[in-house]
DRENDO-1510 file (C-alpha; in Angstrom, 1 decimal, always signed):
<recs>
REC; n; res; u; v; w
REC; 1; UNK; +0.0; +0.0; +0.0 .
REC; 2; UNK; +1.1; +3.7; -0.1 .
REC; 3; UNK; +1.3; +4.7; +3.5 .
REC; 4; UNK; +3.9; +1.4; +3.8 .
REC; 5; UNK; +5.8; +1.0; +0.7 .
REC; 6; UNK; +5.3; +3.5; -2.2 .
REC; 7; UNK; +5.5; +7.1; -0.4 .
REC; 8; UNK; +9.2; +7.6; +0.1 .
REC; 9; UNK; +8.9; +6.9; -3.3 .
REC; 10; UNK; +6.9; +9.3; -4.9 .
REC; 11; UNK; +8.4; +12.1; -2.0 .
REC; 12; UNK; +11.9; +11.9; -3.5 .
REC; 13; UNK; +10.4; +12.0; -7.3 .
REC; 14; UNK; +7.6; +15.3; -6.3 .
REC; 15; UNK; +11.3; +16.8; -4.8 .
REC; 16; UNK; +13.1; +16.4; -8.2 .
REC; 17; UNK; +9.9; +17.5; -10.7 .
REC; 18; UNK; +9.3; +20.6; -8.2 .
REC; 19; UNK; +13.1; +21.6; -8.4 .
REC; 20; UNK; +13.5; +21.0; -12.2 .
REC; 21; UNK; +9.7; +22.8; -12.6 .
REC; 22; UNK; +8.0; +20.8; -14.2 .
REC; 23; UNK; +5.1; +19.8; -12.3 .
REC; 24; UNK; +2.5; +21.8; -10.4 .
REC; 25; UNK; +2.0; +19.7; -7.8 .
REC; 26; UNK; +3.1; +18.9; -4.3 .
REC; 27; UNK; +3.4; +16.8; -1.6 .
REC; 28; UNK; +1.7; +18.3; +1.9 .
REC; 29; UNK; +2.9; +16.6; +5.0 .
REC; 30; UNK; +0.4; +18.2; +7.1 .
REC; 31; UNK; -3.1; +16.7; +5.2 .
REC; 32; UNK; -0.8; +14.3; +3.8 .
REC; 33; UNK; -1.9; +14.8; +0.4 .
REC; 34; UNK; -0.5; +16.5; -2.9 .
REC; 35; UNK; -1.8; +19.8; -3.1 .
REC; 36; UNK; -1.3; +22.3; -5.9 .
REC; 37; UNK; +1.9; +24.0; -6.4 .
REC; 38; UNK; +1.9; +27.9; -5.1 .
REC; 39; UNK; +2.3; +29.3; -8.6 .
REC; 40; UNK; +2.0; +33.0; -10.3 .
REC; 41; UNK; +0.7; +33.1; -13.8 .
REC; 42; UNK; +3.5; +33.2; -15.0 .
REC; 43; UNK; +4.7; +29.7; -13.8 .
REC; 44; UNK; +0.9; +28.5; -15.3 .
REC; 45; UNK; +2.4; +29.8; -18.5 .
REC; 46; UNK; +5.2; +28.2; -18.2 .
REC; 47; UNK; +4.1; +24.7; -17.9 .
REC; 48; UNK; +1.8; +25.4; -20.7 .
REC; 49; UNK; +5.0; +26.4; -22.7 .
REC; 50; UNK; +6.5; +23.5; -21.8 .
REC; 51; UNK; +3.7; +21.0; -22.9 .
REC; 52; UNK; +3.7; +23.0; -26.1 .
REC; 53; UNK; +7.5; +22.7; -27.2 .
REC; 54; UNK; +7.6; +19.1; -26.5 .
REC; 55; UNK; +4.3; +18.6; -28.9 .
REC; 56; UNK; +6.3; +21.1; -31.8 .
REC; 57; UNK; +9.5; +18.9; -31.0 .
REC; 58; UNK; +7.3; +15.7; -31.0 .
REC; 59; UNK; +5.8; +17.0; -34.4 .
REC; 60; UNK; +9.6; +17.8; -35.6 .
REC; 61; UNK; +10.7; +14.2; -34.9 .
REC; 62; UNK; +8.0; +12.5; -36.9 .
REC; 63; UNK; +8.5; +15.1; -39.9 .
REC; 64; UNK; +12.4; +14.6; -39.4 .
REC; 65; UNK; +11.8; +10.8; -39.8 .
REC; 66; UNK; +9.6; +10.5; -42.5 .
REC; 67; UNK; +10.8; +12.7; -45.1 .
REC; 68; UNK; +14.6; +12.0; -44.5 .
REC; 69; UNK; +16.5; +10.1; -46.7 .
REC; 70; UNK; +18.4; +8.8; -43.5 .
REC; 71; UNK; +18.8; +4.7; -43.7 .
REC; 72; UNK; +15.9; +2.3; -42.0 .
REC; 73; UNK; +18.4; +1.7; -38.9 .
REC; 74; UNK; +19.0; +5.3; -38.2 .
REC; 75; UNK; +15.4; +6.2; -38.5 .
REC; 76; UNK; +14.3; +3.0; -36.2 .
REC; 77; UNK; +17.1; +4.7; -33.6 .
REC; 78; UNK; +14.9; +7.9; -34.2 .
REC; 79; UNK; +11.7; +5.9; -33.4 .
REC; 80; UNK; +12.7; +4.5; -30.1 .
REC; 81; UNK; +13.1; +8.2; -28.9 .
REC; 82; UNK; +9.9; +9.2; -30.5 .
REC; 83; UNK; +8.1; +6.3; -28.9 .
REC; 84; UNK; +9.4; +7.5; -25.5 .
REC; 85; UNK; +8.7; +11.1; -25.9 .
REC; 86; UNK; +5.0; +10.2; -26.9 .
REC; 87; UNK; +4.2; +8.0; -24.1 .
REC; 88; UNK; +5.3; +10.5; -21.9 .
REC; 89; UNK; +4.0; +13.6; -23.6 .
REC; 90; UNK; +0.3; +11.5; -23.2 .
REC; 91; UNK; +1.0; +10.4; -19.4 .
REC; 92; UNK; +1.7; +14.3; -18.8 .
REC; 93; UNK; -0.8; +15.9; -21.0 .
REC; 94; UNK; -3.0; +17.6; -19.0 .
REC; 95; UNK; -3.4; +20.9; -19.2 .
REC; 96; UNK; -2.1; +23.2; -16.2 .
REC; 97; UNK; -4.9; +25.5; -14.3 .
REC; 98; UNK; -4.3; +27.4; -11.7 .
REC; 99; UNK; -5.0; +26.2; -8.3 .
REC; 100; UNK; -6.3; +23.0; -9.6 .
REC; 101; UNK; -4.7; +19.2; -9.4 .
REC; 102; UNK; -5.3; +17.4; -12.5 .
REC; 103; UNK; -7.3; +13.8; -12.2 .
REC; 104; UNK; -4.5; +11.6; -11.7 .
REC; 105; UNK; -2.7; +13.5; -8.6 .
REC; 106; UNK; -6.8; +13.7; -7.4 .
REC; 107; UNK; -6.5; +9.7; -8.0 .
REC; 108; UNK; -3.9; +9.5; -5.7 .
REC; 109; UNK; -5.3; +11.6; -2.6 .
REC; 110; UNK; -8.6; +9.5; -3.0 .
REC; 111; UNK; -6.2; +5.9; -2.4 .
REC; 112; UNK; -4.5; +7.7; +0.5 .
REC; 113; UNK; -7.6; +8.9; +2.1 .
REC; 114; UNK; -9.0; +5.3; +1.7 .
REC; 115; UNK; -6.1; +3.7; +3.2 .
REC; 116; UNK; -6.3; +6.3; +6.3 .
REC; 117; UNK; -10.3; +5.2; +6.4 .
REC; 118; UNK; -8.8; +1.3; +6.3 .
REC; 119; UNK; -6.8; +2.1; +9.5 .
REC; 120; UNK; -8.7; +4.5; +11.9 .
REC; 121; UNK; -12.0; +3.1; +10.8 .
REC; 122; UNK; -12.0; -0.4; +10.7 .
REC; 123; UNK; -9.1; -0.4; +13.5 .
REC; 124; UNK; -6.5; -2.2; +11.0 .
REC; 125; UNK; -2.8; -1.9; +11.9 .
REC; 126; UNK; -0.4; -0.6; +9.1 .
REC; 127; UNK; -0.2; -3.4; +6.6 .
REC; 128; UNK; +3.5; -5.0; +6.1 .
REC; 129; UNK; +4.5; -4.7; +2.3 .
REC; 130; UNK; +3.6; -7.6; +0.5 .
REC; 131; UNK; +5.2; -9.7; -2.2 .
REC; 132; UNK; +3.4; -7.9; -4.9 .
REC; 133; UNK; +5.0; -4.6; -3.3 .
REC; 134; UNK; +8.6; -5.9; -3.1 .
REC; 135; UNK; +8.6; -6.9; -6.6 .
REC; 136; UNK; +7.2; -3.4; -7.9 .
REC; 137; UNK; +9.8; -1.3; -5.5 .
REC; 138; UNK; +12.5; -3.5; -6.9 .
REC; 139; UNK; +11.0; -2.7; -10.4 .
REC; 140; UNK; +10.8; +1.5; -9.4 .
REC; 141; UNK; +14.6; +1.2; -8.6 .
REC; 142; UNK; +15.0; +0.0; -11.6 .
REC; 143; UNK; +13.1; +1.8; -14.0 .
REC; 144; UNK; +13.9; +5.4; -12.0 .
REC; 145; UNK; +17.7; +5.1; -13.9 .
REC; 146; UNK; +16.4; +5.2; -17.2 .
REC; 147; UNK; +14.3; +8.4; -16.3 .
REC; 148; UNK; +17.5; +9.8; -15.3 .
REC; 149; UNK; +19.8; +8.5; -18.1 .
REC; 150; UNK; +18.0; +9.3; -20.6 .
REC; 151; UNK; +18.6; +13.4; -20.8 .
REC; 152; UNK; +22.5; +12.2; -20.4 .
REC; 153; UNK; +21.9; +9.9; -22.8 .
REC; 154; UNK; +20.5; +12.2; -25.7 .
REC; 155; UNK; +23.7; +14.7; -25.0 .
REC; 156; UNK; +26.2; +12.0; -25.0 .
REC; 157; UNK; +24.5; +10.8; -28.4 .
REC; 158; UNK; +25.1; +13.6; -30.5 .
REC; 159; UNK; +28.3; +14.8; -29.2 .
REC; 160; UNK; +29.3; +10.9; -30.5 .
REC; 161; UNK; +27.4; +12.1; -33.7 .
REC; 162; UNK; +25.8; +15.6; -33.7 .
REC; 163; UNK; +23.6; +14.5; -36.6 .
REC; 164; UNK; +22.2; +11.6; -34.8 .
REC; 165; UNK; +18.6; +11.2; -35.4 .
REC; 166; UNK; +15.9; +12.4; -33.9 .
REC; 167; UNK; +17.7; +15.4; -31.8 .
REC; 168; UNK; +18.0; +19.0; -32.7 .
REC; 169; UNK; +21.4; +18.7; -34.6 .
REC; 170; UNK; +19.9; +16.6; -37.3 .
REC; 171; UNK; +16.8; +19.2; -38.0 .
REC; 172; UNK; +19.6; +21.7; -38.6 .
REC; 173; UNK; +21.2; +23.8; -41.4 .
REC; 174; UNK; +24.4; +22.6; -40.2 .
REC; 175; UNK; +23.7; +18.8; -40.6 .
REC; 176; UNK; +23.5; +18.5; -44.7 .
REC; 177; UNK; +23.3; +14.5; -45.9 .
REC; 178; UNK; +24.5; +13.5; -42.7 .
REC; 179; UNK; +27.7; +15.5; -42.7 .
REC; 180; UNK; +27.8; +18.0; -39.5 .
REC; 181; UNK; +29.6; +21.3; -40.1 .
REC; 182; UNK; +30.7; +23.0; -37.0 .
REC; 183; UNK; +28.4; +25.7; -35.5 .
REC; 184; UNK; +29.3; +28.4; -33.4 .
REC; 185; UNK; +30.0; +27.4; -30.0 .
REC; 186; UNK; +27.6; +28.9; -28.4 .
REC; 187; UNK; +25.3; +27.7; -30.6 .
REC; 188; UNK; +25.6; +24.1; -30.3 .
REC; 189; UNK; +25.9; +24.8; -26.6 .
REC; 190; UNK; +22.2; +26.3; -26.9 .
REC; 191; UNK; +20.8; +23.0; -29.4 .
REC; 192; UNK; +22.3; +20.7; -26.5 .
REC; 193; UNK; +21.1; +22.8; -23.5 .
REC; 194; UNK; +17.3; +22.9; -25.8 .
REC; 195; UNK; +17.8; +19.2; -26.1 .
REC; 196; UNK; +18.6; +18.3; -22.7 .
REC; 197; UNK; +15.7; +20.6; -21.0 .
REC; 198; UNK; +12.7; +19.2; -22.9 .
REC; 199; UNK; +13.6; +15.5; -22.2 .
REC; 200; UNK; +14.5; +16.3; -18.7 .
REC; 201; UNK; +11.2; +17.9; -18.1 .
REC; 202; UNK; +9.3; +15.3; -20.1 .
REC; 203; UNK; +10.9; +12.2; -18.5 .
REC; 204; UNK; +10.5; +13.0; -14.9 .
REC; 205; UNK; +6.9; +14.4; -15.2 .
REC; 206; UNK; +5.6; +11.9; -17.5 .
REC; 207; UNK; +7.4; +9.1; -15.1 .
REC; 208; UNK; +5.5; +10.2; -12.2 .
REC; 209; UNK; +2.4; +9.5; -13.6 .
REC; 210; UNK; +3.5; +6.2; -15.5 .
REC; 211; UNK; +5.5; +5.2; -12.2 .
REC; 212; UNK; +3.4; +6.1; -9.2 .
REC; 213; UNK; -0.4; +6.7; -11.2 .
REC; 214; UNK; -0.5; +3.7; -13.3 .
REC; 215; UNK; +1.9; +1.2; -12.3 .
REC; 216; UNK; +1.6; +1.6; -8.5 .
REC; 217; UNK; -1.5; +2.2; -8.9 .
REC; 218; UNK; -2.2; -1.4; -9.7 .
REC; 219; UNK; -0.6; -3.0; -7.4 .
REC; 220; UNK; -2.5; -1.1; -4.6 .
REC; 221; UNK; -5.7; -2.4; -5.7 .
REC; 222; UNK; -4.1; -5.9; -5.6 .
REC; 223; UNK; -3.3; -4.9; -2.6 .
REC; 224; UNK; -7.2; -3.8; -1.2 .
REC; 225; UNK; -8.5; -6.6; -3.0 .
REC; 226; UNK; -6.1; -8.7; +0.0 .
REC; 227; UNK; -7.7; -6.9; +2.5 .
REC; 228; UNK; -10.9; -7.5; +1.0 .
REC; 229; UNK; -10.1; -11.0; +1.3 .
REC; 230; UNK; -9.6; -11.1; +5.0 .
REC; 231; UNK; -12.9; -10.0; +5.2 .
REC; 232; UNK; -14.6; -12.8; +2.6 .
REC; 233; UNK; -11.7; -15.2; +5.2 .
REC; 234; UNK; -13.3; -14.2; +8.4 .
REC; 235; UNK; -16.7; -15.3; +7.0 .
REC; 236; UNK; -16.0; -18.0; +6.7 .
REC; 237; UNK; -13.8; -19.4; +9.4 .
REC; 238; UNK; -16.6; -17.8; +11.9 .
REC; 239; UNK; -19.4; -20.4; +10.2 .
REC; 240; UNK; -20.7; -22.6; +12.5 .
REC; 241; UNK; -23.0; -25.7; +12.2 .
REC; 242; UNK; -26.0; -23.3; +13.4 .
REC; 243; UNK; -25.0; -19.9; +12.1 .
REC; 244; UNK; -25.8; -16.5; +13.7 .
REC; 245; UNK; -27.6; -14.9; +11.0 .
REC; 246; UNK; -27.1; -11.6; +12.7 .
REC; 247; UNK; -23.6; -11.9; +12.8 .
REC; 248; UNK; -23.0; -13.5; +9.8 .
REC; 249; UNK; -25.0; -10.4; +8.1 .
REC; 250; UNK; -22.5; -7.7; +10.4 .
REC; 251; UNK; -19.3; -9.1; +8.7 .
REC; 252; UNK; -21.4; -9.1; +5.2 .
REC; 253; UNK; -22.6; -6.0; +5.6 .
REC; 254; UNK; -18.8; -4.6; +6.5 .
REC; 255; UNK; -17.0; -6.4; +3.9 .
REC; 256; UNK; -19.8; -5.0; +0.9 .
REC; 257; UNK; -19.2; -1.5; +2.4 .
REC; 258; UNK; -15.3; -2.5; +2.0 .
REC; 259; UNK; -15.2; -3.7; -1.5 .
REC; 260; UNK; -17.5; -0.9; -2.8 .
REC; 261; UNK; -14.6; +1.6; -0.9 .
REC; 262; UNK; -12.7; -0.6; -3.6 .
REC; 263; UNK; -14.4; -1.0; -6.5 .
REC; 264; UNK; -15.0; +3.6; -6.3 .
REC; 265; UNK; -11.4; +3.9; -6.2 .
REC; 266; UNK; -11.5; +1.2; -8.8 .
REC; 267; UNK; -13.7; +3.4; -11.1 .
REC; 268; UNK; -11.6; +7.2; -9.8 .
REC; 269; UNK; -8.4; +5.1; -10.9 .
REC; 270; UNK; -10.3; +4.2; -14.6 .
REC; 271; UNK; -11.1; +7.6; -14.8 .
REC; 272; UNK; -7.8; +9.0; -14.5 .
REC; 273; UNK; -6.0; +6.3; -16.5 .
REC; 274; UNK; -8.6; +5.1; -19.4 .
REC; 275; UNK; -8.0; +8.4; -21.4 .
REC; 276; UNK; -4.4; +9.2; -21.8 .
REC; 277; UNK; -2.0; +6.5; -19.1 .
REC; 278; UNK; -3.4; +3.7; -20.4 .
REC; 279; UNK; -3.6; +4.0; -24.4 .
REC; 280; UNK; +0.1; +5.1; -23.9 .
REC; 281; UNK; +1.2; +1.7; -22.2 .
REC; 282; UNK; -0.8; -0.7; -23.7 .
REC; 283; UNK; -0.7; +1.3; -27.8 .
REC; 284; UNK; +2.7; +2.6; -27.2 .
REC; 285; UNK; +5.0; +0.9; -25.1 .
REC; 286; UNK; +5.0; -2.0; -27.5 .
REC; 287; UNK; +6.6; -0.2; -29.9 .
REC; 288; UNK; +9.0; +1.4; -27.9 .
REC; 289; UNK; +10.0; -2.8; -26.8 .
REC; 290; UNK; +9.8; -3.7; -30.7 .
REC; 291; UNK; +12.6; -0.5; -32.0 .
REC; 292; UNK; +14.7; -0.9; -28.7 .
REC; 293; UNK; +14.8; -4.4; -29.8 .
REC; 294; UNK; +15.8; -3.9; -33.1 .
REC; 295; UNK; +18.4; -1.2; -32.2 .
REC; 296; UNK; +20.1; -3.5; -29.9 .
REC; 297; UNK; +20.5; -6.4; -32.6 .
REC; 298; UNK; +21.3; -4.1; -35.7 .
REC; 299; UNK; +23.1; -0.8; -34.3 .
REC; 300; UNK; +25.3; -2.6; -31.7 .
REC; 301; UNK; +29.0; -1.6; -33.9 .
REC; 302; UNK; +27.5; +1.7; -34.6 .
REC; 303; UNK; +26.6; +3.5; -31.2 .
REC; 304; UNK; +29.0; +3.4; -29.2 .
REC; 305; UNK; +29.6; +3.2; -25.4 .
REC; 306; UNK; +28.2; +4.5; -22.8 .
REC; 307; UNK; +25.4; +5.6; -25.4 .
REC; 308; UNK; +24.6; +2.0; -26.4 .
REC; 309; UNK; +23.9; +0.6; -22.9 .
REC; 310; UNK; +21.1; +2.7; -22.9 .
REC; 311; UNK; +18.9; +0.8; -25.8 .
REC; 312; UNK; +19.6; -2.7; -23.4 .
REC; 313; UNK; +18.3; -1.1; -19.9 .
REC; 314; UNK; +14.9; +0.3; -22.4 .
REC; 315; UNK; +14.4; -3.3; -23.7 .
REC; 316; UNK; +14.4; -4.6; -20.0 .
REC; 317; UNK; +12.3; -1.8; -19.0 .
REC; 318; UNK; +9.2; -1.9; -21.6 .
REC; 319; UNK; +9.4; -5.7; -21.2 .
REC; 320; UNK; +8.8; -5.4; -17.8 .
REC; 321; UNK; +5.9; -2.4; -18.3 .
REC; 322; UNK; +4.8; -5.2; -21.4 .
REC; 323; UNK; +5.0; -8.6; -19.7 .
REC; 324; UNK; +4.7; -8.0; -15.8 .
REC; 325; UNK; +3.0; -5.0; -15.0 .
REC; 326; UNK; -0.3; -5.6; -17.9 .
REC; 327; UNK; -0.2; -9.4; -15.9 .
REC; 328; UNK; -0.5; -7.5; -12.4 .
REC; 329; UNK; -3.1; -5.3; -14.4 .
REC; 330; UNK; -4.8; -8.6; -15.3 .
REC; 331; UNK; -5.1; -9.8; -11.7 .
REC; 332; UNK; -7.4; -6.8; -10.9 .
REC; 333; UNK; -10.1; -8.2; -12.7 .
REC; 334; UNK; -9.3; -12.2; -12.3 .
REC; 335; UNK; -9.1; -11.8; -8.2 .
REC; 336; UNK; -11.9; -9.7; -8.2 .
REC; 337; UNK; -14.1; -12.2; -10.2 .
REC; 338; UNK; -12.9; -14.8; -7.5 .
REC; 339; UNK; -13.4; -12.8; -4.0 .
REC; 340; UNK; -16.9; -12.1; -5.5 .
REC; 341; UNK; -17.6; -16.0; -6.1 .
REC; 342; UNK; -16.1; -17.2; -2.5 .
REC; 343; UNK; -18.5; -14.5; -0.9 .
REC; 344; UNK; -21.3; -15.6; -2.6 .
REC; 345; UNK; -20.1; -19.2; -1.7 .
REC; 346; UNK; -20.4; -18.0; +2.1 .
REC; 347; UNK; -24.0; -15.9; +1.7 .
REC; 348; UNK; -25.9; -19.4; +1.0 .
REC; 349; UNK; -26.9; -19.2; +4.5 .
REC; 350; UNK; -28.7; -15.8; +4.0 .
REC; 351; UNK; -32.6; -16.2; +2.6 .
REC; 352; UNK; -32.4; -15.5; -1.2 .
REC; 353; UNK; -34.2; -12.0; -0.7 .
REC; 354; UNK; -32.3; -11.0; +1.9 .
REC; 355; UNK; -30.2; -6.9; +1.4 .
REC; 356; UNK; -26.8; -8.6; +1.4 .
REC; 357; UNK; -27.6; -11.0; -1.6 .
REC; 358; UNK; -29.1; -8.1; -3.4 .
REC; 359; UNK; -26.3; -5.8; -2.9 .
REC; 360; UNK; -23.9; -8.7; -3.7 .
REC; 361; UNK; -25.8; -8.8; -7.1 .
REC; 362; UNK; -25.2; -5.4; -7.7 .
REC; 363; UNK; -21.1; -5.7; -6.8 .
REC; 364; UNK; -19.2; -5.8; -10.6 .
REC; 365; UNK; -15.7; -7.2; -11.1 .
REC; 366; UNK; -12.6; -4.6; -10.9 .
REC; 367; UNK; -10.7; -4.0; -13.8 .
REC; 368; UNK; -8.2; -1.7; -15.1 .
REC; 369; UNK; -10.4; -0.2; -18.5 .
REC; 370; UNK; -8.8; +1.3; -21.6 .
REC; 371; UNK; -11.0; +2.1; -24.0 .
REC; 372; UNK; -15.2; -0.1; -23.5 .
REC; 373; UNK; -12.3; -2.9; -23.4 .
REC; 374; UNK; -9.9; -4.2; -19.9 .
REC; 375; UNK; -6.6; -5.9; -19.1 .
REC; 376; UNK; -7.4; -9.8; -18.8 .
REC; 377; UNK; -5.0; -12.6; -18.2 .
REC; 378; UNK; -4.7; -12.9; -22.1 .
REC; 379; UNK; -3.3; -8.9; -23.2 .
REC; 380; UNK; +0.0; -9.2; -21.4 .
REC; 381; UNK; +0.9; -12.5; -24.0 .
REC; 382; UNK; -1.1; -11.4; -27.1 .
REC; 383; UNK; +1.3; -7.8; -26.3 .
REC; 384; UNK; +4.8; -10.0; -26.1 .
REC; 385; UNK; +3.8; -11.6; -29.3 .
REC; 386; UNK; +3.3; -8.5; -31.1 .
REC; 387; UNK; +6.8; -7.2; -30.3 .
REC; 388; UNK; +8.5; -10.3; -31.4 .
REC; 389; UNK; +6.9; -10.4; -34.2 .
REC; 390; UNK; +7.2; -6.9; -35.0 .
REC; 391; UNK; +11.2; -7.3; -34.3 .
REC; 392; UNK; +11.3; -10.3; -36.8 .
REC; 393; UNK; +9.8; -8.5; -39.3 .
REC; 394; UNK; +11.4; -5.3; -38.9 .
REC; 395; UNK; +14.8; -7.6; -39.3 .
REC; 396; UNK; +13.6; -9.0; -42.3 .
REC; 397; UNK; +12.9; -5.8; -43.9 .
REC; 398; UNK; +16.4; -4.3; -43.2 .
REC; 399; UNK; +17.9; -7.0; -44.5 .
REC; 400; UNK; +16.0; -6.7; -47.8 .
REC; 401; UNK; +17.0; -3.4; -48.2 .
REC; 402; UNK; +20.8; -3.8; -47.4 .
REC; 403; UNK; +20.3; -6.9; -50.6 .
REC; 404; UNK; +19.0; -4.3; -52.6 .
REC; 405; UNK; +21.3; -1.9; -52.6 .
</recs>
C-alpha cells in the first residue's frame, strides 16, 4: 500500500519534478496529500509552454523521420526516442490550471484517504509490504535510472554524432546529408542545452504519472483486494453448524461497504487512467520494446559506449511495463471475479431476498479499462507476441534493403 511502501517513493520523485519545474504539484505533509503548487501566472504559462514545445519537438521528430532520406536503422534509432517522448507527452498531457490538481494527482489523494479510512475506521494496523510490493519497488529502482539517463543519454549521443537522429542537430542547417559542419560554440551549446531541458522535463513528469499513477497504482488495488479477502476469510472461518444470521450479516454487511470503498477507487483510478496512461502503455510501449529491440541487434558496432547501454536497460524496461506490469493489471479483474464468487459461496446461509444477496448482485468485477475494453489474463501475451513479431519482421525488412542496394 502507499502509506507502507510506495511514499518515500513518490516524495523523493515530487522533490526532483518541483526543483526542475516541471510539475505543479506537491506533496503536503500536514493533510498528507499533494496539493497544488503555489504558482503566479506566469509559472501556469510556463508549464503550458513546456507541454507545447515538447508537442512542436514531437511534431519535428515525426516530420524529421519520415521525409529523410536517412537509412531504415537510423530512423528506427529515431523511433525509439519518439516512442518515449510520446508515451510521456500522453502520461503528462494535462493541461495546467491554476490552483487545480489534474485527475491523476486527485486519484492519488482518494487511495490515500481510503487507506487512512482502512486504519482508523476499521481499527486495521499498518499493513507489512507484500510480495506484490517488493517486486514493484525493486522494479521503481530499476526503471527510476532510465528516467534519469536518458537526458544524459540524448547529449552523449550527439556529441558521439551531432547528426544523430531524432535530436535537434539533425533538424539543422548545419547537418546536410549527414555531414555536421561545425556551428558556433555557443550555438551548439544552446541546441544541446534545448535538447537536454525538454527530455529532462518530459521524463520525470511523465514518469511520475507512468511510475506512481499507473503502475503503483495497480498494485495497490491488488493490494485492497487482500484486505478484502480477509474479510470474505473471516466469514467463513466464523461459520458454524448453526450460524448466527445476525452476525453473519454484520461481517457481510462490512465487507460489501469495504469492496464498494474498492471498486469507487477502482472506477476514480479508470477515470484518470482510461483516457491518456493507459492507451500510452498498452498502444505505445510495445513499440517502444519492438525498435529498442531492433536497435540493440542491428546498431550494436555503430553506437557506441556508454550511449549503447542505454537501448539494453529500455528493452528490460518496456518488457517489464509489457510482460509483468499488464499481468498485475490482469489480476485486478481475475481476483476480483474470485473474492466475489467465494462471498457468494459464504452468503448461502442468507434467505435469497435478503439486502446482502441483493447488494452482492449489484457488486461488478474490478478492472483496469482502456477504451469499453480491460486488461485480462490474455493482453500481457497477445502484447509480447506483437513485439517479437514486430522485431522479426522489422529484421527481415532491413535485411531486404541492405540486398537491394
Amino acid at each position: 500500500m502507499w502509506l507502507t511502501s510506495f511514499r518515500p517513493f513518490l516524495l523523493q520523485h515530487l522533490r526532483l519534478c518541483g526543483f526542475l519545474r516541471c510539475t505543479d504539484a506537491q506533496w503536503d505533509a500536514t493533510c498528507g496529500q499533494i496539493v497544488p503548487r503555489k504558482t503566479t501566472r506566469f509559472g501556469t504559462l510556463y508549464h503550458k509552454f513546456q507541454l507545447v514545445s515538447g508537442f512542436i519537438y514531437a511534431v519535428g521528430i515525426i516530420l524529421k523521420i519520415s521525409r529523410g532520406k536517412d537509412s531504415v536503422a537510423e530512423k528506427c534509432q529515431g523511433v525509439v526516442f519518439l516512442t518515449i517522448l510520446v508515451v510521456t507527452i500522453l502520461a503528462r498531457w494535462y493541461w495546467p490550471r491554476e490552483g487545480q490538481l489534474n485527475e491523476p494527482c486527485r486519484m492519488l489523494n482518494a487511495c490515500f484517504r481510503f487507506e487512512k479510512f482502512l486504519i482508523t475506521g476499521y481499527g486495521t494496523p499498518v499493513r507489512q509490504p507484500s510480495i506484490l510490493d517488493k517486486v514493484m519497488i525493486a522494479f521503481l529502482r530499476l526503471l527510476a535510472p532510465t528516467a534519469f539517463l536518458v537526458p544524459f543519454a540524448v547529449i552523449a549521443i550527439q556529441l558521439h554524432n551531432p547528426c544523430a537522429l531524432p535530436f535537434i542537430g539533425s533538424w539543422s542547417p548545419y547537418c546536410v546529408n549527414s555531414v555536421w559542419s561545425p556551428p558556433p560554440r555557443l550555438v551548439h551549446c544552446l541546441m544541446l542545452a534545448t535538447d537536454w531541458w525538454i527530455w529532462a522535463h518530459f521524463e520525470y513528469d511523465g514518469a511520475l504519472y507512468v511510475f506512481y499513477a499507473f503502475m503503483v497504482s495497480i498494485v495497490c488495488m491488488l493490494d485492497y483486494l487482500e484486505h478484502f479477502e480477509k474479510f470474505v476469510r473471516e466469514i467463513r472461518t466464523s461459520s458454524s453448524p448453526v450460524p448466527d444470521l445476525r452476525t453473519l450479516e454484520i461481517r457481510v454487511t462490512k465487507s460489501l461497504h469495504t469492496y464498494r470503498c474498492v471498486r469507487l477507487i477502482n472506477k476514480t483510478l479508470n477515470h484518470a487512467t482510461q483516457g491518456q496512461l493507459v492507451p500510452a502503455m498498452i498502444g505505445v510501449a510495445p513499440q517502444l520494446q519492438v525498435f529498442a529491440q531492433f536497435v540493440c541487434i542491428k546498431l550494436y558496432s555503430k553506437i557506441p559506449l556508454p550511449g549503447f547501454l542505454f537501448f539494453p536497460l529500455l528493452v528490460v524496461d518496456s518488457t517489464i511495463c509489457n510482460l509483468i506490469v499488464e499481468s498485475m493489471a490482469a489480476k485486478v479483474n481475475t481476483n476480483s471475479v474470485k473474492l466475489l464468487s467465494d462471498l457468494n459461496r459464504e452468503l448461502k446461509g442468507l434467505p435469497v431476498k435478503s439486502s446482502c444477496r441483493k447488494e452482492l448482485r449489484a457488486c461488478t468485477a474490478a478492472k483496469i479499462q482502456f477504451g469499453q475494453n480491460f486488461v485480462d489474463k490474455g493482453t500481457p501475451l497477445v502484447i509480447e507476441n506483437f513485439c517479437f513479431n514486430q522485431t522479426v519482421s522489422l529484421l527481415l525488412l532491413n535485411s531486404r534493403n541492405q540486398r537491394n542496394k
